[in-house]
DORORO-253968 format. One record per residue: residue in three letters; x, y, z of N, C-alpha, C, CB in turn; residue number from 1. Coordinates in pm, 1 decimal. Glycine has a CB too. Layout:
N
ATOM;ALA;X;Y;Z;X;Y;Z;X;Y;Z;X;Y;Z;NUM
...
//
This chain:
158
ATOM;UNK;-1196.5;-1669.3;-732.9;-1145.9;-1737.9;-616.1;-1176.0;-1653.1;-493.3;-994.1;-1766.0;-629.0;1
ATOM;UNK;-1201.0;-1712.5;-412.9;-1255.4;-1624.1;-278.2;-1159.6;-1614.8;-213.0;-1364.4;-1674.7;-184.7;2
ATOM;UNK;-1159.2;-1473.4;-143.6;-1050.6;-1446.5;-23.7;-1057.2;-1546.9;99.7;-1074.9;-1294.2;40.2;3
ATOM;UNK;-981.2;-1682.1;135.8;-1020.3;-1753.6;224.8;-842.0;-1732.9;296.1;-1098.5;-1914.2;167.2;4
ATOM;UNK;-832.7;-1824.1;396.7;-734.8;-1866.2;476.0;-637.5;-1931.4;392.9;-782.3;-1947.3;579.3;5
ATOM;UNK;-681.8;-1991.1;278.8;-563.0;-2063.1;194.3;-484.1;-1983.5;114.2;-611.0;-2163.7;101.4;6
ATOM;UNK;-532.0;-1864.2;64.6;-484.1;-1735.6;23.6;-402.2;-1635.0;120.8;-598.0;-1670.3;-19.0;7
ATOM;UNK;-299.0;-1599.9;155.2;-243.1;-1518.8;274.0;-255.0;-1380.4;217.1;-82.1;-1557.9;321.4;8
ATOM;UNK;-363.8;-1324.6;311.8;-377.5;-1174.1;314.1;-330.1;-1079.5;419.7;-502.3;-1148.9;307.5;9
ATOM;UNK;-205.2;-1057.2;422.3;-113.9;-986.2;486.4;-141.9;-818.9;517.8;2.6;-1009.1;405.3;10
ATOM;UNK;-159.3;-787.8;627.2;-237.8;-664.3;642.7;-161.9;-604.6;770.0;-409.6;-691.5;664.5;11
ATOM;UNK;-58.8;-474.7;758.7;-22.1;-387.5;873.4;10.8;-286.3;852.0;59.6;-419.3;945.2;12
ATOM;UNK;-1.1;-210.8;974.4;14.9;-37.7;1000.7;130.0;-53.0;1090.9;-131.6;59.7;1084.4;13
ATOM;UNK;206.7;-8.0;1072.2;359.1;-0.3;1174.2;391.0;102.6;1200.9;488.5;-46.8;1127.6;14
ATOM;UNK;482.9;144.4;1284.5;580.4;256.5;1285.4;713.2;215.3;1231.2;599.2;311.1;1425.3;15
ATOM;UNK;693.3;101.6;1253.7;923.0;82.2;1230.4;862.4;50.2;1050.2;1070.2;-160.9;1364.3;16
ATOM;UNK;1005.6;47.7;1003.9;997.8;26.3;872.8;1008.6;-92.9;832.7;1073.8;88.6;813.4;17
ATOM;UNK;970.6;-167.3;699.5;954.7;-255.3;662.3;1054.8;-357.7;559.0;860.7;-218.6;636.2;18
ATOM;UNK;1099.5;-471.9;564.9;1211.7;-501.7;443.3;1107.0;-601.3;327.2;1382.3;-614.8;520.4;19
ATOM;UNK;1139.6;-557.0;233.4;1100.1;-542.0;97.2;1095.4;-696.3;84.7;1203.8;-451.0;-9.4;20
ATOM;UNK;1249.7;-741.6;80.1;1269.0;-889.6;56.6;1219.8;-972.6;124.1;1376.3;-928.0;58.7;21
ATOM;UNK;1198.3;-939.4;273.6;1192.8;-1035.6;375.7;1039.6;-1067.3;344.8;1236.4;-981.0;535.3;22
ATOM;UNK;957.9;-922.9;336.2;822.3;-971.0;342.1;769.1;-1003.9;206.8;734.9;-871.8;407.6;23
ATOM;UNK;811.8;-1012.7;76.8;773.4;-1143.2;-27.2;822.3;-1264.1;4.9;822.7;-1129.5;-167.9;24
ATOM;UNK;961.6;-1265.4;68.7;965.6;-1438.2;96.5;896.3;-1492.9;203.5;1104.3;-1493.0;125.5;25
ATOM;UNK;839.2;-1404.8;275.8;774.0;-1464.6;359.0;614.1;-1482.8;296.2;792.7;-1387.4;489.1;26
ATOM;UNK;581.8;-1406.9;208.6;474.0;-1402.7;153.3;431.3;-1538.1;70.4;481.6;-1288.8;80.6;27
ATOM;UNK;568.3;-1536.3;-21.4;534.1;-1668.7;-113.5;615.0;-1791.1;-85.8;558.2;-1639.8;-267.6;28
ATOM;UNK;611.2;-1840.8;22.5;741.0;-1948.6;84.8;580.8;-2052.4;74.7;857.4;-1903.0;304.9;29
ATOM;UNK;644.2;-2181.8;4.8;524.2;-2262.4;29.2;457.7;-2218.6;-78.6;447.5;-2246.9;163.3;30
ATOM;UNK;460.0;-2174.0;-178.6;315.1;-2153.9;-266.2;377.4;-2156.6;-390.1;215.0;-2004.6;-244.0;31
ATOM;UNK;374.9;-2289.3;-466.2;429.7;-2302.2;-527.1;331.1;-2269.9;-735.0;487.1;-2428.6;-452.2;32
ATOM;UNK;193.7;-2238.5;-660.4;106.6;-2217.1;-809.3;166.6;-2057.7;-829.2;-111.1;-2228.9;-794.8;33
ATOM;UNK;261.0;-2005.8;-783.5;313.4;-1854.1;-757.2;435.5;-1829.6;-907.8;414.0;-1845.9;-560.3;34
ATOM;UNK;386.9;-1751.2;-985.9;431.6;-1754.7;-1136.9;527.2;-1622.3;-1148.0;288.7;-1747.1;-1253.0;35
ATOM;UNK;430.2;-1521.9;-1058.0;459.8;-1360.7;-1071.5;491.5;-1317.2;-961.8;353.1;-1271.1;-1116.3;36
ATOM;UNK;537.2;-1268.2;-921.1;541.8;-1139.7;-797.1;586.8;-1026.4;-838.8;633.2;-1161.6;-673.3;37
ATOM;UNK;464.9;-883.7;-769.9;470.5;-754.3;-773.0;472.6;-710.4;-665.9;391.0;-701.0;-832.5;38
ATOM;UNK;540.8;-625.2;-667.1;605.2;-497.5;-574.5;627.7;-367.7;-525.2;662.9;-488.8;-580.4;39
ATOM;UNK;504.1;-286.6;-508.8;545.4;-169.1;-537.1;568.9;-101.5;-397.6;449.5;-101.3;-628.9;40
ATOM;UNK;675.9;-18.5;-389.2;723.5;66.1;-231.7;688.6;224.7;-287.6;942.5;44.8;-173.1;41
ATOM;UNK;619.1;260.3;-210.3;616.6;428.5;-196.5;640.8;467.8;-139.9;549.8;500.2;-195.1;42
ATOM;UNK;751.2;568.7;-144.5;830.1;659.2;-46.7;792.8;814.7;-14.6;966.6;662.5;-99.7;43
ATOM;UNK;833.7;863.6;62.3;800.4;976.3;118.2;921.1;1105.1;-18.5;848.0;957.9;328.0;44
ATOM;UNK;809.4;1175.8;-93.9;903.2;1202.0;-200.8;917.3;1367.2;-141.6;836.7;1168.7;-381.7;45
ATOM;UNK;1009.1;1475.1;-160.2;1009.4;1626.0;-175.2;1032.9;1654.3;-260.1;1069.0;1698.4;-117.1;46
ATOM;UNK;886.2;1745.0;-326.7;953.4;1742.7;-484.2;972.5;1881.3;-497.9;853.8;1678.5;-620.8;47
ATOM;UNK;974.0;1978.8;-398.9;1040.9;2133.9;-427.8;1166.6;2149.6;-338.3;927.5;2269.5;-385.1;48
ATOM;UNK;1244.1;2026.7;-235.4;1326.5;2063.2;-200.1;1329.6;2113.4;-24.8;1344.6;2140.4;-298.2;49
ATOM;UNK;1185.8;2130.3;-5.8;1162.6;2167.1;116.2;1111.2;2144.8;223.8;1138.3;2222.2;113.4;50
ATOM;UNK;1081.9;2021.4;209.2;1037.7;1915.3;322.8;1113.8;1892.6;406.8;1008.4;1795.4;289.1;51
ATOM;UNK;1087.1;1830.6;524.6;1203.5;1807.8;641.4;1124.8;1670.8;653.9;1220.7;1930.9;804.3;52
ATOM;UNK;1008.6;1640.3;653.9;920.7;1530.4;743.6;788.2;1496.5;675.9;881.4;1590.2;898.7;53
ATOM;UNK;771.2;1391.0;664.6;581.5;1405.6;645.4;517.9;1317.3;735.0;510.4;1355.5;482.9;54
ATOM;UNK;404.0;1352.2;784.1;395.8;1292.7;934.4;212.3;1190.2;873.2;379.3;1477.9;1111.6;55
ATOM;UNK;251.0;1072.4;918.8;131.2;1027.0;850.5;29.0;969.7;972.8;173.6;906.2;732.7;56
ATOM;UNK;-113.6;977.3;970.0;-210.3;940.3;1093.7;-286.0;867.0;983.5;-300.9;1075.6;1198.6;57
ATOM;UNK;-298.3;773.0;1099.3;-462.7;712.1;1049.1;-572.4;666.3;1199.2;-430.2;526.3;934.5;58
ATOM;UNK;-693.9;623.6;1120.8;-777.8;541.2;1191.4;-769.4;429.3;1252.1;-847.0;521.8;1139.9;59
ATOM;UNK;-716.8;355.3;1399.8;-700.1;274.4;1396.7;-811.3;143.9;1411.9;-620.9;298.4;1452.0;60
ATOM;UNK;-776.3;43.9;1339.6;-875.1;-32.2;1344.8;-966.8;-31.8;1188.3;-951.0;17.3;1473.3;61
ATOM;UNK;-1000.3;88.4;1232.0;-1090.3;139.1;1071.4;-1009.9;77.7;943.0;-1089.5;343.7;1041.1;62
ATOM;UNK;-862.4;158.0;935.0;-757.4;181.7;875.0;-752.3;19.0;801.8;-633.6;240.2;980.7;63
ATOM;UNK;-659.0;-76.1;934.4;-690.9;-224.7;912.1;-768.1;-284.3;800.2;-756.4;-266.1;1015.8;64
ATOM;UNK;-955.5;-245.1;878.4;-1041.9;-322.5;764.5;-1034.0;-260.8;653.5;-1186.3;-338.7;787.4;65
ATOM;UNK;-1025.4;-174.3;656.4;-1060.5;-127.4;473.0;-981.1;-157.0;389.6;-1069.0;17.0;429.5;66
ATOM;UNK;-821.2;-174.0;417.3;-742.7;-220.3;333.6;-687.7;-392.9;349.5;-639.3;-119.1;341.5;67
ATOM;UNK;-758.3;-426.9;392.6;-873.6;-614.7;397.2;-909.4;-605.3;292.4;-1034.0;-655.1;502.0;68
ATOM;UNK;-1044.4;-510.7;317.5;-1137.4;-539.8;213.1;-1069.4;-533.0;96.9;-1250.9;-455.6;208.8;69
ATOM;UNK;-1008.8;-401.6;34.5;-920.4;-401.3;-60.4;-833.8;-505.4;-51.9;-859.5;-292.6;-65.0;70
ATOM;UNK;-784.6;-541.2;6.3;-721.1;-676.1;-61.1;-787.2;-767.7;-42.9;-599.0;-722.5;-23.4;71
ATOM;UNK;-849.9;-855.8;-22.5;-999.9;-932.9;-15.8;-1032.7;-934.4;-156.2;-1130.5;-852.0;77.3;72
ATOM;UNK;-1108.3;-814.0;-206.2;-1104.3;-796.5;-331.1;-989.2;-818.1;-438.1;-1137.7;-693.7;-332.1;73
ATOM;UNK;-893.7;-782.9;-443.4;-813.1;-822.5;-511.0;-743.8;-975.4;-562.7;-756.5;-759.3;-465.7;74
ATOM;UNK;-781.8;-988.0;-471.1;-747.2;-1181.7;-442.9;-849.5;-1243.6;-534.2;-785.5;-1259.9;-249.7;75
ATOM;UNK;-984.4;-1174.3;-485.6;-1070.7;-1234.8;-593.3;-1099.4;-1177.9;-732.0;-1188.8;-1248.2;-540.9;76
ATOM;UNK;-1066.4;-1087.7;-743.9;-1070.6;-993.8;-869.4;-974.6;-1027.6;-992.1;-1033.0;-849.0;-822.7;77
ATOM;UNK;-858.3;-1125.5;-917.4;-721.3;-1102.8;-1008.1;-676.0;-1247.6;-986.4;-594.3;-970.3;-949.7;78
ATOM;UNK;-731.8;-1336.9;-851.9;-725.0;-1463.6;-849.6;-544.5;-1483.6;-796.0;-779.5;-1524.9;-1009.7;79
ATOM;UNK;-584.5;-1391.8;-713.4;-430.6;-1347.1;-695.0;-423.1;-1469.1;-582.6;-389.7;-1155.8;-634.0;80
ATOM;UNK;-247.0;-1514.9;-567.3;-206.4;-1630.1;-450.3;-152.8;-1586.4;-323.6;-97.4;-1725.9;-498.7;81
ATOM;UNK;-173.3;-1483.4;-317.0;-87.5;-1392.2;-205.1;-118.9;-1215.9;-241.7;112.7;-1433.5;-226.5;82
ATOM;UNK;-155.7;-1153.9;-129.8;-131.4;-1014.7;-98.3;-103.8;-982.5;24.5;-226.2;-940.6;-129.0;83
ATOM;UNK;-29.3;-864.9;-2.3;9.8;-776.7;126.1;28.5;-677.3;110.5;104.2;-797.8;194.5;84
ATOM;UNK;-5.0;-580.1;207.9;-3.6;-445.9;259.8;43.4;-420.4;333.4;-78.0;-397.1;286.0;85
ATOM;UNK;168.7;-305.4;356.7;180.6;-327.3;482.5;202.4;-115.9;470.5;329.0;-470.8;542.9;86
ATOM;UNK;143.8;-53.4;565.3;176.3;70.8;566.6;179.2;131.7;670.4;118.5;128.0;501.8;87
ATOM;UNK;327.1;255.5;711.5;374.9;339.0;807.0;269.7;413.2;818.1;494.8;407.9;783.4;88
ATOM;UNK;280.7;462.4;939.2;233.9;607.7;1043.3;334.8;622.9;1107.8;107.4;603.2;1157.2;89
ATOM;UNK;319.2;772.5;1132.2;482.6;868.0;1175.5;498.9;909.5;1148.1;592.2;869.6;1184.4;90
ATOM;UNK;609.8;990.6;1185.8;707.6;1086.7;1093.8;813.0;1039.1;999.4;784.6;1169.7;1178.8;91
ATOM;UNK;831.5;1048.7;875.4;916.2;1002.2;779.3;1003.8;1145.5;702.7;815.9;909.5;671.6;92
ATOM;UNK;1093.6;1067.5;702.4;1188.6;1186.5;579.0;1155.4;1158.0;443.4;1375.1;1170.5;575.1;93
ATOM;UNK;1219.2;1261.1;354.3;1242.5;1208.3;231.6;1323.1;1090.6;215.5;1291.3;1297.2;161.9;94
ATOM;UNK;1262.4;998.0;124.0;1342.8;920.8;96.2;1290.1;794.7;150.8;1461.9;962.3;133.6;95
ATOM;UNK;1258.9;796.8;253.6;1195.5;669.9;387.3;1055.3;602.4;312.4;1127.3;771.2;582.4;96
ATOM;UNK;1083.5;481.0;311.4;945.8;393.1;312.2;848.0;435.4;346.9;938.3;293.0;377.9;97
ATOM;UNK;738.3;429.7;305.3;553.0;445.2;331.0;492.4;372.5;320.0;470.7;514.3;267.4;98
ATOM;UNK;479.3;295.8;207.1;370.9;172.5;207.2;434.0;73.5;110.6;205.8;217.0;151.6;99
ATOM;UNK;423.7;-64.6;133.3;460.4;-208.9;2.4;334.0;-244.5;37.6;606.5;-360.6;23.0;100
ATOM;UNK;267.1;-273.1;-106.5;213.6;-369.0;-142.6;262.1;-463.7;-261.1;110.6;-325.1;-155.7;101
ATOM;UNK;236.9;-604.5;-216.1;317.3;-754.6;-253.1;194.1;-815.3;-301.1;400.7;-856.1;-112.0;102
ATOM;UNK;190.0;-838.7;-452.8;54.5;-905.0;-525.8;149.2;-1008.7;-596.3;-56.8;-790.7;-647.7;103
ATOM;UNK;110.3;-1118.9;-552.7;118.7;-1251.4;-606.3;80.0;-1366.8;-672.4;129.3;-1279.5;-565.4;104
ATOM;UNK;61.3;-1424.0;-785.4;-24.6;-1465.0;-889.5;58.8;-1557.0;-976.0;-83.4;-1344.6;-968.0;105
ATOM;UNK;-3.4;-1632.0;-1019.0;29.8;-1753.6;-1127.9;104.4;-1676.6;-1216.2;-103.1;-1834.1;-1209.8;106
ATOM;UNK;8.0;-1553.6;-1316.5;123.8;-1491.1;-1385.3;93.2;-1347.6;-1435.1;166.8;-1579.1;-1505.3;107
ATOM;UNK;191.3;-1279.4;-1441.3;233.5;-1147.2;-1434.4;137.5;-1038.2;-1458.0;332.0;-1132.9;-1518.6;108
ATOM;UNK;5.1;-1093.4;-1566.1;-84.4;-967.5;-1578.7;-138.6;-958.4;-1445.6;-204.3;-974.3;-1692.9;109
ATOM;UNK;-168.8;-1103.7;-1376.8;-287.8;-1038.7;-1249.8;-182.0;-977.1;-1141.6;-408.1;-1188.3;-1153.3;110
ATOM;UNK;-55.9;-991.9;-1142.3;1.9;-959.3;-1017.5;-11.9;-822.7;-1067.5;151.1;-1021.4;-968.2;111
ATOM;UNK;55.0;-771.0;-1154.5;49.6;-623.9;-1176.6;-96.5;-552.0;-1145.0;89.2;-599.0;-1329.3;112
ATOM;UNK;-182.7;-623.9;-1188.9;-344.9;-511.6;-1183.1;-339.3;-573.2;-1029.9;-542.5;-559.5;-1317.2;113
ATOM;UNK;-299.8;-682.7;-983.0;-337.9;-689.9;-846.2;-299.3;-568.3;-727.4;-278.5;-816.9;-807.4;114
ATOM;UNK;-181.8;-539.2;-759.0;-51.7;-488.6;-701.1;-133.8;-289.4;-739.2;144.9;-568.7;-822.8;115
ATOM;UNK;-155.6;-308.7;-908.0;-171.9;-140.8;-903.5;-372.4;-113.4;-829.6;-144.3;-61.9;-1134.5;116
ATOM;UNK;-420.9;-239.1;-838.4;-575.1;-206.7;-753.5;-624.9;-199.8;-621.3;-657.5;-286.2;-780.0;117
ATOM;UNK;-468.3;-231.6;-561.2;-482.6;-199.3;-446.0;-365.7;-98.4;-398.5;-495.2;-318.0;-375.8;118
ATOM;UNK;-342.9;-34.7;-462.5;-317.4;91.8;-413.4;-338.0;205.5;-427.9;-248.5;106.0;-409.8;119
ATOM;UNK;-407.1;161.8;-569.0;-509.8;259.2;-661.1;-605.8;298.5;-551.8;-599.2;176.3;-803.4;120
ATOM;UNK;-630.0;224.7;-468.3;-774.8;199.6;-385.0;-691.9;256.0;-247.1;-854.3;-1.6;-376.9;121
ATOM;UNK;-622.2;215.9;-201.2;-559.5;231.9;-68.7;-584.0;361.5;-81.7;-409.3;185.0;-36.1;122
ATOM;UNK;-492.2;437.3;-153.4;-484.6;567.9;-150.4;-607.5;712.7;-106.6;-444.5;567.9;-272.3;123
ATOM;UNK;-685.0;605.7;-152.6;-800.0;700.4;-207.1;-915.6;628.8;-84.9;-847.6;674.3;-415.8;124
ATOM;UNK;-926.8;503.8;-55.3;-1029.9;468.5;83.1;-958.9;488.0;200.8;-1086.8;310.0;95.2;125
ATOM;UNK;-842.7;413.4;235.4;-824.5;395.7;365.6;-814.2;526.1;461.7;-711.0;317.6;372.7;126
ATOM;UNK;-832.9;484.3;576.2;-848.6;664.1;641.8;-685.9;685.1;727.7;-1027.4;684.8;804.9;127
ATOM;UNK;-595.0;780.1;619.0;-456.7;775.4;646.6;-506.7;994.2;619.5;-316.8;640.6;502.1;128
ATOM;UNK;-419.9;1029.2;712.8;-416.2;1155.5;671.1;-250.9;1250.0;704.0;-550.8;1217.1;749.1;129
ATOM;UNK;-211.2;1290.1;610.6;-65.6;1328.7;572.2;-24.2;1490.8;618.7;-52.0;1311.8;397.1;130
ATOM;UNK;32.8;1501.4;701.9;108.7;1632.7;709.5;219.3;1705.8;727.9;81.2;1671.1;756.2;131
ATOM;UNK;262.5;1758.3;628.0;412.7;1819.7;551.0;426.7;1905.0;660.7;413.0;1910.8;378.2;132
ATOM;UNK;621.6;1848.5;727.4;665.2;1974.1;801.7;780.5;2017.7;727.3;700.9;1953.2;957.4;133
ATOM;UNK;817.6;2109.6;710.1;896.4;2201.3;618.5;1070.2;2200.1;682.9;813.5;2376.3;625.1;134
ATOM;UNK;1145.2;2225.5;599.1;1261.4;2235.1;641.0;1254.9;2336.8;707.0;1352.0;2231.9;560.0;135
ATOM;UNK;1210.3;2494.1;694.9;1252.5;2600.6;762.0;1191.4;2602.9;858.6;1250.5;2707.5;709.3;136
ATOM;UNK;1114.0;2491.3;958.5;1062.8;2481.3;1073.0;909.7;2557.0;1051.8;1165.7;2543.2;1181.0;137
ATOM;UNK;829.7;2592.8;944.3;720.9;2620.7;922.3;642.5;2488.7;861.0;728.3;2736.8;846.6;138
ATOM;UNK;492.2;2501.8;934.3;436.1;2399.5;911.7;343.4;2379.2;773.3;374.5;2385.4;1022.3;139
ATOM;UNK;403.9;2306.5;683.7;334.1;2314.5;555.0;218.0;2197.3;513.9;447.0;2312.1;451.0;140
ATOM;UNK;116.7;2167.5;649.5;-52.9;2192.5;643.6;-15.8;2036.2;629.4;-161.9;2306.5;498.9;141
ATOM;UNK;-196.5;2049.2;590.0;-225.6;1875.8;583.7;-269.0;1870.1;383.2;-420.9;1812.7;731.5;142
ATOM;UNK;-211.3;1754.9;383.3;-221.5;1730.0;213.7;-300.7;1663.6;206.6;-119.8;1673.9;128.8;143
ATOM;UNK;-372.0;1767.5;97.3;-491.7;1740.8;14.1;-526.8;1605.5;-90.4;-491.4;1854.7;-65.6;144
ATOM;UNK;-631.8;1557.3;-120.9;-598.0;1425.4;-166.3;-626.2;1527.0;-368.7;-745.9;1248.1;-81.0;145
ATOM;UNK;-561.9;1405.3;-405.0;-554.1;1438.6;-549.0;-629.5;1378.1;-673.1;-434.1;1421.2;-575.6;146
ATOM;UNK;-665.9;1441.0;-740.7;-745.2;1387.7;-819.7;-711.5;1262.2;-928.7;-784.6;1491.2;-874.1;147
ATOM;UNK;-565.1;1280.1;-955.2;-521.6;1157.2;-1030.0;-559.5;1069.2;-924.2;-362.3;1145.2;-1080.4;148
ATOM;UNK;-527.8;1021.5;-803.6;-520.7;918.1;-728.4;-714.3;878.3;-759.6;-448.2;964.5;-550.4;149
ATOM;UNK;-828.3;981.4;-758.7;-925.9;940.4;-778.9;-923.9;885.2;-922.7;-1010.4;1029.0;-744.5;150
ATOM;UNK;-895.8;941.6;-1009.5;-873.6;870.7;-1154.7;-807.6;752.0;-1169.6;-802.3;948.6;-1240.9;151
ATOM;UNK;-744.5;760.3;-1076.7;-684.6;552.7;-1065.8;-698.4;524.0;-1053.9;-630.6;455.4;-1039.3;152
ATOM;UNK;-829.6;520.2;-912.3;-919.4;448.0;-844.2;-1006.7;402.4;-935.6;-979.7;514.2;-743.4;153
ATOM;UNK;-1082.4;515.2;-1009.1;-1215.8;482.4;-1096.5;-1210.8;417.2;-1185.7;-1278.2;571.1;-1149.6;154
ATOM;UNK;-1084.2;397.1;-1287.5;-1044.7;295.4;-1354.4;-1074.6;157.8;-1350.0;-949.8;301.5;-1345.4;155
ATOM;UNK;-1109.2;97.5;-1196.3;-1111.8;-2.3;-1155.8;-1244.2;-37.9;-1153.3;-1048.5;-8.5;-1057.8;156
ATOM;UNK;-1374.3;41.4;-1116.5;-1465.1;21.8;-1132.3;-1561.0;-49.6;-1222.3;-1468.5;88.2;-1119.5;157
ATOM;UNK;-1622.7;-137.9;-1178.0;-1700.3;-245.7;-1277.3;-1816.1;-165.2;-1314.0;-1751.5;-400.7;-1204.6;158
//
C-alpha cells in the first residue's frame, strides 16, 4: 500500500511535550479498517543516577523529512493505517518524554514491526544529537550513538 493522503502520516519536532492518548485518538478517529494500535514512548532515562538534563538538537527541516521517509516506508512495508512520530528537542529531565511513535494496522503483527521499524530507524537516521548535563553542574559531553541501535536498524534490511 503506498504512503498516500488516505493513510495519516503524522510527523513533529516540538518543544512542549506530547499526550500519549490524545495523539492515538486523534490518529485513529475515523478509521475504522484499524484492528491494532502500537505505542511506544521513550523517555529521557539516568541510569547511574547522575544526570540533571539531556539536552536534545536536531536538523531542522532535514530532521522532518527523514523521519517521513521512515514512516512513508513503514506504511508501505507493514500496510500500516496510520503512523506517527512525534519527537522533543530541549532540555529534558529524567523521566520526561522524548519521542511516541503510534503504528496503526488492521492487526497486531504489522502494528508492532510498524511501531519497532520506525524507531529502529529513527534512532539511527534522523539528524537528532544528545547532550548529558550532569547533576554536579559538570558537563557530561555529547552521546555517542550505539551499536545495538545499529543492530536494530539492520534487522530491517531487505
Amino acid at each position: 500500500m503506498p504512503a498516500t493522503s488516505a493513510v495519516p502520516v503524522v510527523v513533529r519536532i516540538q518543544r512542549e511535550d506530547f499526550d500519549t492518548a490524545g495523539e492515538t485518538a486523534s490518529l485513529c478517529a475515523q478509521r475504522g479498517r484499524i484492528g491494532a494500535v502500537v505505542t511506544f514512548t521513550g523517555l529521557c532515562r539516568d541510569e547511574d543516577g547522575t544526570l540533571a538534563a539531556l539536552e536534545l538538537e536536531h536538523y531542522p527541516g532535514m530532521a522532518e523529512a527523514e523521519i517521513r521517509r521512515i514512516c512513508e516506508e513503514a506504511v508501505e512495508r507493514f500496510s500500516l493505517e496510520g503512523i506517527a512520530a512525534i519527537h522533543r528537542f530541549g532540555r529534558m529531565a529524567p523521566g520526561e518524554n522524548i519521542v511516541l511513535v503510534i503504528a496503526a494496522a488492521p492487526h497486531r503483527q504489522a502494528a508492532f514491526d510498524g511501531a519497532s521499524f520506525v524507531i529502529d530507524y529513527l534512532k539511527t537516521s534522523a539528524p537528532f544529537w544528545k547532550k548529558e548535563h550532569r547533576a554536579d553542574g559538570s558537563a557530561g559531553g555529547w552521546v555517542e550513538a550505539k551499536d545495538d541501535d545499529d543492530r536494530a536498524r539492520d534487522k530491517w534490511r531487505k
